[in-house]
C-alpha positions as CSV (number, residue, x, y, z in Angstrom):
1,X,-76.1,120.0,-253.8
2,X,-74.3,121.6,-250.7
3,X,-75.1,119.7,-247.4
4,X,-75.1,123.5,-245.8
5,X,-78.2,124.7,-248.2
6,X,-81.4,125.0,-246.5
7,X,-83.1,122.9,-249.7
8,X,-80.3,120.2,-248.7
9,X,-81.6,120.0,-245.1
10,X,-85.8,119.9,-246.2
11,X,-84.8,117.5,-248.6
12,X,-83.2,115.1,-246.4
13,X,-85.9,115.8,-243.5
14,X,-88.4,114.9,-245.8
15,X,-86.7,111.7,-246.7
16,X,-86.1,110.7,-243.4
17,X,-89.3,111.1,-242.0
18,X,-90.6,109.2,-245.1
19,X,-88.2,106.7,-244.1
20,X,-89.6,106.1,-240.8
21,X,-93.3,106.8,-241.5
22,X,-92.9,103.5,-243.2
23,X,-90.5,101.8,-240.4
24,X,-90.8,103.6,-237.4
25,X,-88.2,103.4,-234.8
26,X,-89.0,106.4,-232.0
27,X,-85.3,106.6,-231.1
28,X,-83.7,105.4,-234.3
29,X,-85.9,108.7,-236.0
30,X,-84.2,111.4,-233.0
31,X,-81.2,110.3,-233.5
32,X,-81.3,110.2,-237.6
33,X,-82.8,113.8,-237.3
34,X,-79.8,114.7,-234.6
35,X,-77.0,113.5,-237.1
36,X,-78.9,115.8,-239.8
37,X,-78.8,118.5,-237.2
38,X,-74.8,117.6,-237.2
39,X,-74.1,117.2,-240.4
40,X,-76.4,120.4,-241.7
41,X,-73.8,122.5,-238.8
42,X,-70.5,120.9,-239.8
43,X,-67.8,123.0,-241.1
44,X,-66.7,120.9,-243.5
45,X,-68.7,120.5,-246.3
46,X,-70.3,118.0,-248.2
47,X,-71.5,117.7,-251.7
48,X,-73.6,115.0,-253.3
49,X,-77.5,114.4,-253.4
50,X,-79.8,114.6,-250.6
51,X,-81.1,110.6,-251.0
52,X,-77.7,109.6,-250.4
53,X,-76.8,111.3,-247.5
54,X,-80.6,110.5,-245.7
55,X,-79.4,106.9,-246.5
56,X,-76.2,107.2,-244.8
57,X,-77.6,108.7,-242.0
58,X,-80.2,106.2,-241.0
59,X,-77.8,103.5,-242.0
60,X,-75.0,105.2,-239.9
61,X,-77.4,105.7,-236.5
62,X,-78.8,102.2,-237.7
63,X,-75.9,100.5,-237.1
64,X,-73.7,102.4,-234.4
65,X,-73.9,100.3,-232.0
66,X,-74.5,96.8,-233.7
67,X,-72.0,95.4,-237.0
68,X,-72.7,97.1,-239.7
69,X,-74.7,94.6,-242.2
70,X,-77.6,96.7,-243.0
71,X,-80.4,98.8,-241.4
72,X,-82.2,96.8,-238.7
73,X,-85.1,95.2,-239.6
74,X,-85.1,96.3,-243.2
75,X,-84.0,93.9,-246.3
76,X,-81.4,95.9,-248.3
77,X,-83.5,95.8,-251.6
78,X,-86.7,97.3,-249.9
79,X,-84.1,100.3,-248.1
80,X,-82.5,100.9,-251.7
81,X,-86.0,101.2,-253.3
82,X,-87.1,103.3,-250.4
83,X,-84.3,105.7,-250.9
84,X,-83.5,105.9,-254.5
85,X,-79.5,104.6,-253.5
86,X,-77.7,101.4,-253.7
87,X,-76.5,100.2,-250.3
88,X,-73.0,100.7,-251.5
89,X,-73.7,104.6,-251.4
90,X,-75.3,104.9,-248.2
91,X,-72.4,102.7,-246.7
92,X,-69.8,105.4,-248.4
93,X,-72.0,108.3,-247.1
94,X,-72.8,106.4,-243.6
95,X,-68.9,105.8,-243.1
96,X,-68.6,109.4,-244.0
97,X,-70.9,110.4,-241.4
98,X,-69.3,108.6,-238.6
99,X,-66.2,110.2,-239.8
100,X,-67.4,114.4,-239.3
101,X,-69.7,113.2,-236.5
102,X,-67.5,111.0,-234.4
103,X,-69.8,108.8,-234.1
């Protein structure tokens, strides 16, 4: 699916909210929905399925400021369940992130 679709965007705003219905996080939830805003605006474009790039996101504002060894507060098995990822992809697609946001 193309990050740039409007189905791409509900898809991954329903997944984060999801996301942080279950773990909520007030700031961590802005900021996740901000890098969607980003990403969803970017010029370059960016293919793949909407789990992993809601994964990457939260994992990539997650971890901006702190190592990053996983999404605060969440054991990786329970945030790959949650997600329908491995942790390996939403570390590719978090990286990724950083990379077109500057983050």
């Amino acid at each position: 699916m193309n990050a740039t679709s409007p189905e791409f965007e509900a898809e991954c705003r329903t997944l984060l909210d999801r996301y942080f219905a279950s773990h909520p996080d007030a700031m961590m939830h802005k900021r996740a929905h901000k890098a969607l805003r980003m990403l969803w605006g970017s010029e370059t474009p960016v293919k793949g399925n909407a789990n992993g790039w809601a994964a990457g996101i939260i994992y990539a504002v997650g971890t901006y400021d702190r190592p990053p060894v996983g999404v605060p507060g969440v054991l990786n098995s329970e945030f790959e369940k949650l997600m329908g990822v491995s942790m390996g992809a939403a570390r590719r697609r978090a990286a990724a992130i950083r990379e077109l946001l500057m983050l």
